[in-house]
N, C-alpha and C positions, 0 to 999 in steps of 0.2 A: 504494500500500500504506500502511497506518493505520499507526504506530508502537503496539508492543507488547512487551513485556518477555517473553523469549525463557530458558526454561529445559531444561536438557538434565538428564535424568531417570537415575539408575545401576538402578535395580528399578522395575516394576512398580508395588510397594506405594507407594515415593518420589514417582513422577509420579499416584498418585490422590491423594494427601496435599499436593502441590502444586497438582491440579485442583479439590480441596477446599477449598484456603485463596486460591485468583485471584477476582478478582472476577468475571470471564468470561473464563474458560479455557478453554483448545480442546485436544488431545490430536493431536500428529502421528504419523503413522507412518511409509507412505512418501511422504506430501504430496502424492499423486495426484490430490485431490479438495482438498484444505488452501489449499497455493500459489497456484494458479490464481484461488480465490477469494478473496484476500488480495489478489494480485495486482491483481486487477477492482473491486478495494475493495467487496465483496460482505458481508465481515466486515470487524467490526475487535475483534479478544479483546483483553484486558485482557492477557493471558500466552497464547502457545506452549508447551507442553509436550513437547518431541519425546523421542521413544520408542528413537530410535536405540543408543542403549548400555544400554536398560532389559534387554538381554537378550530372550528368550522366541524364542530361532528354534532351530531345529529340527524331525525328525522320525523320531517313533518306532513300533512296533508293540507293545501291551499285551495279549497274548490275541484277544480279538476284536474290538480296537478301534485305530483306526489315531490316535494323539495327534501335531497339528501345532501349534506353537507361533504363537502369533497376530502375532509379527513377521518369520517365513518369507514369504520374498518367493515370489509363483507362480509366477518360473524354479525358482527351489527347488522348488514342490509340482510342476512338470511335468516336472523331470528325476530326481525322486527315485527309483532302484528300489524302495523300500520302494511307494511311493505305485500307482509302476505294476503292483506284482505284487496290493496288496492290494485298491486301485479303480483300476482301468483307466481308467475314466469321470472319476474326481475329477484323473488327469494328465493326460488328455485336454481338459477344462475350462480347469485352468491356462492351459496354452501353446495356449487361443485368445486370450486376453485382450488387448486393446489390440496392444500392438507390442513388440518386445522391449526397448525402454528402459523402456516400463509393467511390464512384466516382473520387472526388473531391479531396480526400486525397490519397487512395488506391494503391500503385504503382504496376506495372505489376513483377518488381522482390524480391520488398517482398511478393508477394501472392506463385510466383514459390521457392523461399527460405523455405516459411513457408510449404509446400507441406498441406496444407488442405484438406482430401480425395475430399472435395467438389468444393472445387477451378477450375476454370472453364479455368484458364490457361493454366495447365497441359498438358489439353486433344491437346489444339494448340500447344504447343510446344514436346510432341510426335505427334502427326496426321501429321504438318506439316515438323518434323524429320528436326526444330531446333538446333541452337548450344548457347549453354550459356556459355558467356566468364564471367571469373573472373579475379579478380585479379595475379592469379598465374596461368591461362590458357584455354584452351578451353573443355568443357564439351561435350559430344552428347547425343540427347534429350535419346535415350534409354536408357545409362547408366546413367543419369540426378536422376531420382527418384527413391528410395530405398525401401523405406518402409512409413506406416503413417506418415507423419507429419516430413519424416527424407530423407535427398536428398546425392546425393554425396559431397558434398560442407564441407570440412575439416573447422576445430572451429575457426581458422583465417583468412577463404576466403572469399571474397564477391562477390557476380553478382557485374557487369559492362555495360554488354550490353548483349540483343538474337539477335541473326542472324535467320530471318525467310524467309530461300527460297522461291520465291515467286512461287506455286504452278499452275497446270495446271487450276483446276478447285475445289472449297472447300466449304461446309456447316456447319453449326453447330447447333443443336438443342438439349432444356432441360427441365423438368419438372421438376417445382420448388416444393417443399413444401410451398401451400398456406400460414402458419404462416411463417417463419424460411426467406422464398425464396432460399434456398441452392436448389442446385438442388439435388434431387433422386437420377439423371440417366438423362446424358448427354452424345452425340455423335457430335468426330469431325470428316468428312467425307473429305479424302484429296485426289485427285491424283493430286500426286508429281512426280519429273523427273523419280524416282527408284519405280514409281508403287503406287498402293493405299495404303492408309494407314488409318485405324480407330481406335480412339482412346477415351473409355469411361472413365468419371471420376463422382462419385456421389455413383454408384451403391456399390464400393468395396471399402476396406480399401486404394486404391489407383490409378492411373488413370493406364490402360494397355490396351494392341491392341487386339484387337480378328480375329485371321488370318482367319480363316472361312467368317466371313465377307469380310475380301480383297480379299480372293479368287473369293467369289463369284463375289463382283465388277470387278474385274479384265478379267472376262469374261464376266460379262453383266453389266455397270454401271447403273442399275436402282431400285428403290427402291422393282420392284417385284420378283429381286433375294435376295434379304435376306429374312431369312424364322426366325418363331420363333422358341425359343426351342435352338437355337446356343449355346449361351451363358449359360453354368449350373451356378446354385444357389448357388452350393457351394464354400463359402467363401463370399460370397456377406453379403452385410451387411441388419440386421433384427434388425426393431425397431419396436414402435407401432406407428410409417407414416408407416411401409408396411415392408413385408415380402420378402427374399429375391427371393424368387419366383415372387413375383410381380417386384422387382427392374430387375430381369432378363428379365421379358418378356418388360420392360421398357428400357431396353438395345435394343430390337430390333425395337421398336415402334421410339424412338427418332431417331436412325440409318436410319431409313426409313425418315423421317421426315428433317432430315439433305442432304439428297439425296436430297430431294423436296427443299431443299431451297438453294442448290451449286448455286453460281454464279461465 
C-alpha cells in the first residue's frame, strides 16, 4: 500500500470540498472496491476521503418514491421493511450481494459511484429509471452510467441520496459465477409509470436496456414473450467463465426468470 494522507469527512459537502482541494483524491465508502486496490498497490491517491461519519444512511418513503441514503449499507437496503413493502425486487437485490461481511460494510452509493460492470445496483437504478442526487444536483439513471467502471459524476461530486420511484410491478434475477459470485448476466424487470423497463448488468462492459425486450413486455408481460437470440454477442464480455454467446443467451434466461419472480 502507497502512503496517502487519510481524511475523515463530518458532511457530505466537507469530503467534496476536501476531494476538490487533494491532489488525487479518492472518496471511501465502505472500501469494498477502495482497500483491496490500495492494498495491490493498484492506486496510490494523494488523500483518502472516507465517508464514514459524512452521514447520508438511511431510508425513507416520499409519496411515490422510495429515498435511500447513499451510505446505507445493503444489509440495511435488504432488511428494510420500508424497502420490502415498497420494491420487493430492490431487497431482494440487496441480500444477494457478495457475502454478509460485503453486506455489512458495502454501501448502495459506493457500489453505483464505483460503476463495477458486475454491480448489481446499476441494473435497479436504470430498470427502475432512478435519480441520483449529488452534491451539486440531480443525475437521471440513463445518463447516470458512462462507460466501465466511469459514471457521470464530475472528480468533486459525490452521491447523496437515489430517488427510486416506486414501481408498478418489478423482479430481479442473476447467475452468479460459482467461484467469484459476480454475476454473468443479470436482469432487472421493471414496469414503471413511463412503461417497462429492462435492465442487464454482468453480461457487458456495463449495465444497459434492451428495448426488444420492453417491447415485447409491453405487449404481453410474460416470461413466454421474450424469445432468445434478442440480445447479440457483440460487445459482450468473453472470459474463460463463458463466452459471450453464452452470457447472451444468459441475458434472456435471467430476463425470463426475473418475470417469474416480479412481485
Amino acid at each position: 500500500m502507497y502512503e496517502f494522507n487519510y481524511q475523515k469527512a463530518s458532511s457530505a459537502d466537507a469530503a467534496a470540498q476536501a476531494l476538490g482541494s487533494a491532489e488525487d483524491g479518492k472518496v471511501m465508502a465502505g472500501g469494498m472496491t477502495l482497500i483491496p486496490t490500495l492494498k495491490q498497490r493498484l492506486a496510490s491517491p494523494s488523500d483518502v476521503i472516507d465517508l464514514a461519519g459524512a452521514g447520508m444512511v438511511g431510508i425513507s418513503r416520499s409519496g411515490d418514491t422510495l429515498v435511500i441514503g447513499a451510505m446505507t449499507t445493503h444489509g440495511a437496503v435488504a432488511g428494510s421493511s420500508e424497502v420490502q413493502s415498497a420494491i420487493p425486487a430492490l431487497a431482494y437485490l440487496a441480500g444477494t450481494i457478495g457475502d454478509p461481511a460485503v453486506r455489512a460494510r458495502g454501501t448502495i452509493g459506493g457500489s453505483i459511484a464505483n460503476n463495477d460492470p458486475a454491480a448489481d445496483y446499476p441494473s435497479a437504478v436504470v430498470a427502475l429509471n432512478a435519480t441520483v442526487k449529488t452534491t451539486k444536483r440531480e443525475i437521471a439513471a440513463d445518463d447516470f452510467f458512462t462507460g466501465m467502471f466511469d459514471t457521470a459524476l464530475e472528480e468533486d461530486e459525490i452521491i447523496t441520496e437515489v430517488h427510486f420511484p416506486i414501481p408498478k410491478k418489478a423482479g430481479y434475477a442473476k447467475f452468479k459465477n460459482p467461484a467469484s459470485r459476480y454475476p454473468m448476466a443479470g436482469s432487472f424487470v421493471a414496469e414503471t409509470a413511463d412503461g417497462i423497463r429492462v435492465a442487464i448488468i454482468g453480461a457487458g462492459p456495463g449495465v444497459f436496456r434492451v428495448k426488444d425486450y420492453e417491447d415485447a413486455l409491453s405487449s404481453n408481460f410474460s416470461k413466454d414473450a421474450i424469445k432468445d437470440g434478442v440480445v447479440s454477442a457483440d460487445g459482450l464480455n468473453s472470459d474463460i467463465h463463458g463466452s459471450a454467446d453464452y452470457r447472451a443467451h444468459l441475458c434472456t434466461v435471467m430476463t425470463r426468470r426475473a418475470i417469474d419472480a416480479v412481485g
